[in-house]
MIDO-833701 format. One record per residue (C-alpha): residue in three letters; residue number from 1; x, y, z. Coordinates in steps of 0.02 Angstrom, whole numbers, plus 32768, in hexadecimal, padded with zeros to 4 digits. Example, Ala and Ser with C-alpha at 12.3 -4.5 7.8 and 13.67 -1.06 7.14 Angstrom:
<atom "ALA" 1 <8267 7F1F 8186>> <atom "SER" 2 <82AC 7FCB 8165>> 
// end
This chain:
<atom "UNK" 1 <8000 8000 8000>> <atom "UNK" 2 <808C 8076 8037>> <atom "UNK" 3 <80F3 806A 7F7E>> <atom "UNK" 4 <802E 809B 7F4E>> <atom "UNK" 5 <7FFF 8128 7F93>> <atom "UNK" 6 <8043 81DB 7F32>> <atom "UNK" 7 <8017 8290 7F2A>> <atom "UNK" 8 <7F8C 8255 7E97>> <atom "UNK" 9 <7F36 81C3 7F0A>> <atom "UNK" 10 <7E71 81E1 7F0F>> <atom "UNK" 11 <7E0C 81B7 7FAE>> <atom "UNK" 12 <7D79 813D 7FA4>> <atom "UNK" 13 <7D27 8117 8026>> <atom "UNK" 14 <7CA0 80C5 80A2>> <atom "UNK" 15 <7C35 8105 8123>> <atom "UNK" 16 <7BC3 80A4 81A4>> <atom "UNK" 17 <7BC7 8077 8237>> <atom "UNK" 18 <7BF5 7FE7 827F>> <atom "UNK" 19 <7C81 7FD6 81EF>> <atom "UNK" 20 <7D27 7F94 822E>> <atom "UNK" 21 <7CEC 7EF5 8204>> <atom "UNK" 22 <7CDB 7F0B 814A>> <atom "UNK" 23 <7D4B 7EC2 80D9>> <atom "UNK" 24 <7D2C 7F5B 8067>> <atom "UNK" 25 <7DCF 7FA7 8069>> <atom "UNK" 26 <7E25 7EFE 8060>> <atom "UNK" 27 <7DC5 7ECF 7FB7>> <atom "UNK" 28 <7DD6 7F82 7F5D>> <atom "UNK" 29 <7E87 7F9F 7F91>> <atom "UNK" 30 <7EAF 7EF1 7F46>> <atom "UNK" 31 <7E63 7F0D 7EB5>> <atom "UNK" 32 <7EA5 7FC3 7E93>> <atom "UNK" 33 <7F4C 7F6F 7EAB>> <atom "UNK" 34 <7F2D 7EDC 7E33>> <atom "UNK" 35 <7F08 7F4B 7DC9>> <atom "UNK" 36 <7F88 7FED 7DE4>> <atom "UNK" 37 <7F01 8074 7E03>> <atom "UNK" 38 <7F2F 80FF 7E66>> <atom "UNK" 39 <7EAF 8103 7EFA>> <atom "UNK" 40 <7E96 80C6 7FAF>> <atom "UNK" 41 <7E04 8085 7FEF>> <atom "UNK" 42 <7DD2 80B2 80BC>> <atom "UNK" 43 <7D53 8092 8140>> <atom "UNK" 44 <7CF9 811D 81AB>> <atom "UNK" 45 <7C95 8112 8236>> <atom "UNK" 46 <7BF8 817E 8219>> <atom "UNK" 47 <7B48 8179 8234>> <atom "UNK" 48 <7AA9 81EA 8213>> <atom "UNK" 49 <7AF7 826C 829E>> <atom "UNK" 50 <7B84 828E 823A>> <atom "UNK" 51 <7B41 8255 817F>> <atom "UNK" 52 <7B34 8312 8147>> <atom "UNK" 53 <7BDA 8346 816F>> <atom "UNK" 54 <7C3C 82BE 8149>> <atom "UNK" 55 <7BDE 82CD 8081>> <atom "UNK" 56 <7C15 8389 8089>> <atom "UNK" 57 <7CCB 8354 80B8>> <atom "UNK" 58 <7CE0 82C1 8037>> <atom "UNK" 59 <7CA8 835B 7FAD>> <atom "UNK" 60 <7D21 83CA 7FF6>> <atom "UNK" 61 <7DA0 835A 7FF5>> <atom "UNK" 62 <7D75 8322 7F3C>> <atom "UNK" 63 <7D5E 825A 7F70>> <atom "UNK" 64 <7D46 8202 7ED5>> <atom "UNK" 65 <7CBD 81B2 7F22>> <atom "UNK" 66 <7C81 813B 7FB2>> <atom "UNK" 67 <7C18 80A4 7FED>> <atom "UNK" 68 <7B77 80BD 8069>> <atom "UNK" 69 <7B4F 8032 80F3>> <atom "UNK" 70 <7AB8 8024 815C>> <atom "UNK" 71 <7A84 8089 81BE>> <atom "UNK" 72 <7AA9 811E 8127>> <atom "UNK" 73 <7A66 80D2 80A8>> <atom "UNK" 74 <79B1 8114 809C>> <atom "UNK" 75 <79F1 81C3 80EC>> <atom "UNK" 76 <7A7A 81F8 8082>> <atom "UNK" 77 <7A09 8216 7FE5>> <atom "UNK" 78 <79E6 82BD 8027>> <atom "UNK" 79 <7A88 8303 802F>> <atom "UNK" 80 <7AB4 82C9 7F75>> <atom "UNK" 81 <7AA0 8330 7EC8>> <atom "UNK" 82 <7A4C 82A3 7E66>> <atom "UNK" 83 <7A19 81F2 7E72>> <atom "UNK" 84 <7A1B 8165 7DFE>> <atom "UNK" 85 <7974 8129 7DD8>> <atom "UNK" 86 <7988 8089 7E3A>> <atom "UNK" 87 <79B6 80E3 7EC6>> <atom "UNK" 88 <7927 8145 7EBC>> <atom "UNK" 89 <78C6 80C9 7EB7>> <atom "UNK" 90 <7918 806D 7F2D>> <atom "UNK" 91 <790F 8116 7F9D>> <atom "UNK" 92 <79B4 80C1 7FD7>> <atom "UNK" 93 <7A6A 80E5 7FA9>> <atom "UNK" 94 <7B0C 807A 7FBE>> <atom "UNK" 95 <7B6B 80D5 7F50>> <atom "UNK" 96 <7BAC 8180 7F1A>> <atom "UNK" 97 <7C1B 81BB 7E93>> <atom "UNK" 98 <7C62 8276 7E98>> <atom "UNK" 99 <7C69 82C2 7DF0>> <atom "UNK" 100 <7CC0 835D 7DFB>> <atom "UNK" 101 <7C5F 8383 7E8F>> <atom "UNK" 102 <7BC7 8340 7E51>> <atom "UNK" 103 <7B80 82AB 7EB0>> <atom "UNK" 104 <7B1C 822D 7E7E>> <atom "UNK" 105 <7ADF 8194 7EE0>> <atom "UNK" 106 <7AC2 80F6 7EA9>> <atom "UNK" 107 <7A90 8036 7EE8>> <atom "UNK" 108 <7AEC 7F94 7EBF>> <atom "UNK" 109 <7AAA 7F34 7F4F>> <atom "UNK" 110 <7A1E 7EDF 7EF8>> <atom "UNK" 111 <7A9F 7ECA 7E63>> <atom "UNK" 112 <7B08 7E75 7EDA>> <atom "UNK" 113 <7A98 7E04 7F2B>> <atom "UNK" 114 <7A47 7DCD 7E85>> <atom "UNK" 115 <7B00 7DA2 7E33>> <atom "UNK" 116 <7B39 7D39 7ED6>> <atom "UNK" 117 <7A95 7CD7 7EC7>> <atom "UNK" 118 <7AC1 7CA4 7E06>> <atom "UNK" 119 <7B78 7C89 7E48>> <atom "UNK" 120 <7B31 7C11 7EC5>> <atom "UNK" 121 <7AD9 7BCD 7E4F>> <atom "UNK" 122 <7A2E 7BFC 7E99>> <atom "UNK" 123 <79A5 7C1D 7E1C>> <atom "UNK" 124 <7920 7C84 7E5E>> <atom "UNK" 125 <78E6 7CDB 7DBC>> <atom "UNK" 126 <7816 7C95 7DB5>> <atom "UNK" 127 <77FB 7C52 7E47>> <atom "UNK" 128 <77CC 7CA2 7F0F>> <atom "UNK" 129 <7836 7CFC 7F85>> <atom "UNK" 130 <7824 7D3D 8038>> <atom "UNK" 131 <7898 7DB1 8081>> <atom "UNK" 132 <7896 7E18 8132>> <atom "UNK" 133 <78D5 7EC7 8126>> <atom "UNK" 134 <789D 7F76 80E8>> <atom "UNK" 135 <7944 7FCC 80F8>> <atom "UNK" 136 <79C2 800E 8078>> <atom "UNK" 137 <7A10 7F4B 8045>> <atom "UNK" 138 <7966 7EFD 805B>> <atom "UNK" 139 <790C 7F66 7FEF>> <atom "UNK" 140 <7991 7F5E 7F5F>> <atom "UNK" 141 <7987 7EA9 7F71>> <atom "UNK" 142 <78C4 7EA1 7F43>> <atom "UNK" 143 <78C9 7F39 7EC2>> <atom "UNK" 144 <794B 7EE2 7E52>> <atom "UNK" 145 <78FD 7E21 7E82>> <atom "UNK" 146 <7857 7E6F 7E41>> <atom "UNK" 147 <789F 7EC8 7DAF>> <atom "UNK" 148 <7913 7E1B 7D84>> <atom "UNK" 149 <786E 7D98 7D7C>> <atom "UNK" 150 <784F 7D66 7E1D>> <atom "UNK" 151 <77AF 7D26 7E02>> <atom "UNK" 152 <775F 7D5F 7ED7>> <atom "UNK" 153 <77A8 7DB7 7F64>> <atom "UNK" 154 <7768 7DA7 7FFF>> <atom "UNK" 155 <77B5 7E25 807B>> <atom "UNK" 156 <77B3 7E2F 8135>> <atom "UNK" 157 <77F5 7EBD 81A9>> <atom "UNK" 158 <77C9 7F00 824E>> <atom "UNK" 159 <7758 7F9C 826C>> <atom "UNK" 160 <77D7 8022 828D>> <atom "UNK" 161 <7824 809C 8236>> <atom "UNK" 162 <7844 8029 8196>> <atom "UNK" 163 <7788 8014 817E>> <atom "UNK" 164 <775F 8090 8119>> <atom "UNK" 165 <77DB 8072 80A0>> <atom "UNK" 166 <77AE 7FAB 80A3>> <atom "UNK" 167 <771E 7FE3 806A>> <atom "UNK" 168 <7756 806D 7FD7>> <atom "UNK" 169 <77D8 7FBE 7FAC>> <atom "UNK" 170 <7747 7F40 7F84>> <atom "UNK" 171 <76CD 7FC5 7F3B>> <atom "UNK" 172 <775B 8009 7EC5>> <atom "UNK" 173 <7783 7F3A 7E87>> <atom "UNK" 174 <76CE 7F1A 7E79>> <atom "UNK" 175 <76BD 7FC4 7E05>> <atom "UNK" 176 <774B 7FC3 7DAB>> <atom "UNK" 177 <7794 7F06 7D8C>> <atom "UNK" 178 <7730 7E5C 7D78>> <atom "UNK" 179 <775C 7E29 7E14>> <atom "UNK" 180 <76BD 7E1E 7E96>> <atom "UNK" 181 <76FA 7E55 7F3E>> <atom "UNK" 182 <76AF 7E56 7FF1>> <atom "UNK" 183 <76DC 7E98 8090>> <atom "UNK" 184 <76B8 7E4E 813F>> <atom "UNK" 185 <76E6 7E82 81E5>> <atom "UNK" 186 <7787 7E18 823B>> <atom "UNK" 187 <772B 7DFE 82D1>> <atom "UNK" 188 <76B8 7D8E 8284>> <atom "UNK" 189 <770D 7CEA 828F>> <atom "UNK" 190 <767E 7C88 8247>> <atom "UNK" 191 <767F 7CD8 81A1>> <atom "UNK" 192 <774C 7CCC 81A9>> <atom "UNK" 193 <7743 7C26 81B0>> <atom "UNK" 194 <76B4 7BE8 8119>> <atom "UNK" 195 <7722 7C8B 80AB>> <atom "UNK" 196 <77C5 7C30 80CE>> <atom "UNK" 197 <776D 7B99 80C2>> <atom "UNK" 198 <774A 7BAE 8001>> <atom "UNK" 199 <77D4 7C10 7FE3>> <atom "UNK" 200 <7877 7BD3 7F6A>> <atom "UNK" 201 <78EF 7C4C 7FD9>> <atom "UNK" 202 <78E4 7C91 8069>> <atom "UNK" 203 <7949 7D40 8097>> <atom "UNK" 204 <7987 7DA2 8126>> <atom "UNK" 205 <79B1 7E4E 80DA>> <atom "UNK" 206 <79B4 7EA2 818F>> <atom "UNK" 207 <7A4B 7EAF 8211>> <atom "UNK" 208 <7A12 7E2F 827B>> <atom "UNK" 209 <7AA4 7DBC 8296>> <atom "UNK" 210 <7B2F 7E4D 8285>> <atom "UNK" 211 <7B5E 7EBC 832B>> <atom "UNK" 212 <7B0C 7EE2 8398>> <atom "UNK" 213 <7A8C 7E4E 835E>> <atom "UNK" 214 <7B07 7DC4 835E>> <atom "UNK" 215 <7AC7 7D2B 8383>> <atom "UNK" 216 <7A14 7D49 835C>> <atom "UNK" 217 <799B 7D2B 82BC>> <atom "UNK" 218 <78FC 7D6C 827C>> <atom "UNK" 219 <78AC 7CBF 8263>> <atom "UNK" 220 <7873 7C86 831A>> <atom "UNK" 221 <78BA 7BD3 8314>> <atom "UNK" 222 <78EF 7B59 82A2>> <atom "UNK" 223 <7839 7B08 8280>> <atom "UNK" 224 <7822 7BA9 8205>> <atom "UNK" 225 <7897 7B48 818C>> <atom "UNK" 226 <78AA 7AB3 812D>> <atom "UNK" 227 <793B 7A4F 80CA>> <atom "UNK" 228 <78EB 7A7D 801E>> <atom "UNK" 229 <7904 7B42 804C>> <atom "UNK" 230 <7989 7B9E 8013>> <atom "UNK" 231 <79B1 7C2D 8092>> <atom "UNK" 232 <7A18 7CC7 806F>> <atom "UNK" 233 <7A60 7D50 80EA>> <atom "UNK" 234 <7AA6 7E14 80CF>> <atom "UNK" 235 <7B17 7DF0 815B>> <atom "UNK" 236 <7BC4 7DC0 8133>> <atom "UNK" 237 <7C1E 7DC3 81D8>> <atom "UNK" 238 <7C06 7D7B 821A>> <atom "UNK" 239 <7C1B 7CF8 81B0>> <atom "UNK" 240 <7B94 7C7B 81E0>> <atom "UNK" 241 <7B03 7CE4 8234>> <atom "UNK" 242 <7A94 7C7D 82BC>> <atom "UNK" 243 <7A1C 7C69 8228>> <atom "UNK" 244 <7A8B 7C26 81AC>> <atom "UNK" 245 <7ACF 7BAD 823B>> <atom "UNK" 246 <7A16 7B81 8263>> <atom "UNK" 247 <79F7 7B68 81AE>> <atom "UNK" 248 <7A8D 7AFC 818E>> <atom "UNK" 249 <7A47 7A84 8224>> <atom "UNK" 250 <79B4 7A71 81C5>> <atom "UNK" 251 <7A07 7A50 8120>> <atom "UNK" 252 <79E4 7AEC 80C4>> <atom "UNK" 253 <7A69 7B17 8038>> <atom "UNK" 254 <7A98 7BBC 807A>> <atom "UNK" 255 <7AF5 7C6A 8047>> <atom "UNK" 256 <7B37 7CFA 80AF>> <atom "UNK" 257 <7B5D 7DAE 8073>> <atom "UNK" 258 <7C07 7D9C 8039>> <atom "UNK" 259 <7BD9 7D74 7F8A>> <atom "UNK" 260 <7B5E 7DFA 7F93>> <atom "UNK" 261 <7BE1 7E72 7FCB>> <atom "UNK" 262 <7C5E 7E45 7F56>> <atom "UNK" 263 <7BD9 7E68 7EB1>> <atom "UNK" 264 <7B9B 7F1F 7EF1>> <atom "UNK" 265 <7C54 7F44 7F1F>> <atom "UNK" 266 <7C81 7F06 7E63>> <atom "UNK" 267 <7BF4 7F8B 7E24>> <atom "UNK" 268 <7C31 800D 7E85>> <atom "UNK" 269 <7CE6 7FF8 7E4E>> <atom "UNK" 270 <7CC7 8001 7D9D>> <atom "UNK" 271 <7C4C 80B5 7DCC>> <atom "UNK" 272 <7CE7 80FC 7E0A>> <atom "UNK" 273 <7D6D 80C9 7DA5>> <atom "UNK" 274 <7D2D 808F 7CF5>> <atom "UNK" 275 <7D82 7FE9 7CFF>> <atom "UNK" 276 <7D38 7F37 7D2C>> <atom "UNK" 277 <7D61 7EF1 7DE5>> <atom "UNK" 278 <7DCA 7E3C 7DC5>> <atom "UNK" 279 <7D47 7DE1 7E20>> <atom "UNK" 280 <7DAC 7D35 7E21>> <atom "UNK" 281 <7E3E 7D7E 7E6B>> <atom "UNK" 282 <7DC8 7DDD 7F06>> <atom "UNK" 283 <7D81 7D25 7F0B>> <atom "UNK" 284 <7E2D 7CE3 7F31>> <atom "UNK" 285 <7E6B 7D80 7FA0>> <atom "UNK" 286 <7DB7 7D7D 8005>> <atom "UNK" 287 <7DA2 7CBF 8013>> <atom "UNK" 288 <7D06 7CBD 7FC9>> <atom "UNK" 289 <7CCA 7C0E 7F81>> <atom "UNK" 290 <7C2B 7BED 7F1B>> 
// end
């Protein structure tokens, strides 16, 4: 890194919070070195408190761009010049590129999620989905399933502050793609289980499993599951969530976030540099096997 870094370097960045367990930095750096581009890639601690100003330093400063994590995502969009139209659909952004001083947000997430699934060779594309969340990841997730082919989406979140935008989420997919959507409330376990119960794949596209959640799931007990079911989860570390762990007991094929992570990261990279991330290579470097 140190025979890298010159008076011409450009910052890109991350901000979230908790981040010192991403393995961000580690896969961008490696890849701007593969590939002898001159930027560095870092972590920063920020939430909503500090979301405004840390967007008005990173335009100061001329960052080339940066990556959003939860809990920014679905706040950030305010403080930008333009959005993509995925991301305003979305109403979520996980991505921003600095043109000059013009910045523009964008979401891979979904992108992400929906390339590790082929990689895995999971084929959702026509058949029935149910996924908890509402938040920035969550909602890419069933935007770009929807807009993909996946055939019903049935999505569960709690009644708090996400609610609302559960709600814009399914009416937007049943409007605007063939996808038939429906919302239920998480706390009704009944209609959890005959949802997952039909369902191809099941998702987690919330936090739960990551600090400070660590340990728990958003399923009550293993009973919600079967061996037939594949289960996915946002969360990459850790590695194996309590669900995944739950789900492996039971026989599910399985998939954490990693592969996820890897495919918006790969979108992002080409955004801000014009060149395509060498995906087997960031296989190798982050372990990842499909």
């Amino acid at each position: 890194m140190a025979e890298r870094i010159t008076g011409h370097t450009e910052l890109i960045g991350l901000i979230a919070t908790p981040i010192r367990h991403s393995k961000s930095p580690t896969m961008h750096n490696e890849a701007f070195a593969k590939l002898g581009l001159d930027y560095a890639y870092l972590a920063f601690e920020v939430g909503n408190e500090q979301l405004e100003d840390a967007v008005k330093g990173f335009k100061a400063l001329g960052v080339r761009g940066w990556n959003v994590s939860m809990p920014n995502k679905t706040v950030i969009g305010k403080y930008l010049d333009h959005l993509s139209p995925a991301a305003e659909l979305c109403g979520a952004v996980n991505t921003v590129v600095n043109d000059h001083g013009v910045l523009t947000g964008h979401i891979t997430d979904g992108i992400g999620y929906m390339r590790a699934l082929k990689d895995n060779n999971i084929d959702v594309i026509g058949k029935k989905m149910t996924i908890v969340g509402a938040g920035g990841a969550a909602t890419a997730i069933e935007i770009q399933a929807a807009l993909d082919g996946v055939k019903e989406l049935s999505v569960f979140n709690r009644k708090d502050e996400f609610w609302e935008r559960a709600q814009q989420n399914v009416k937007n997919i049943n409007e605007k793609t063939n996808c038939k959507a429906t919302l239920y409330d998480l706390a009704d376990t009944e209609s959890l289980r005959r949802e997952i119960a039909d369902s191809y794949l099941f998702a987690n596209a919330t936090g739960v499993g990551m600090k400070p959640l660590e340990g728990q799931m958003v399923i009550p007990d293993a009973s919600f599951l079967r061996p037939e079911l594949i289960v996915t989860d946002v969360v990459y570390m850790p590695e194996k969530t309590k669900l995944l762990e739950v789900a492996e007991s039971v026989g599910c094929k399985n998939m954490n976030g990693m592969g996820m992570m890897l495919y918006q990261g790969a979108a992002a990279f080409e955004m801000w540099t014009g060149k395509e991330m060498p995906i087997e290579y960031m296989k190798e470097i982050l372990n990842i096997h499909f």
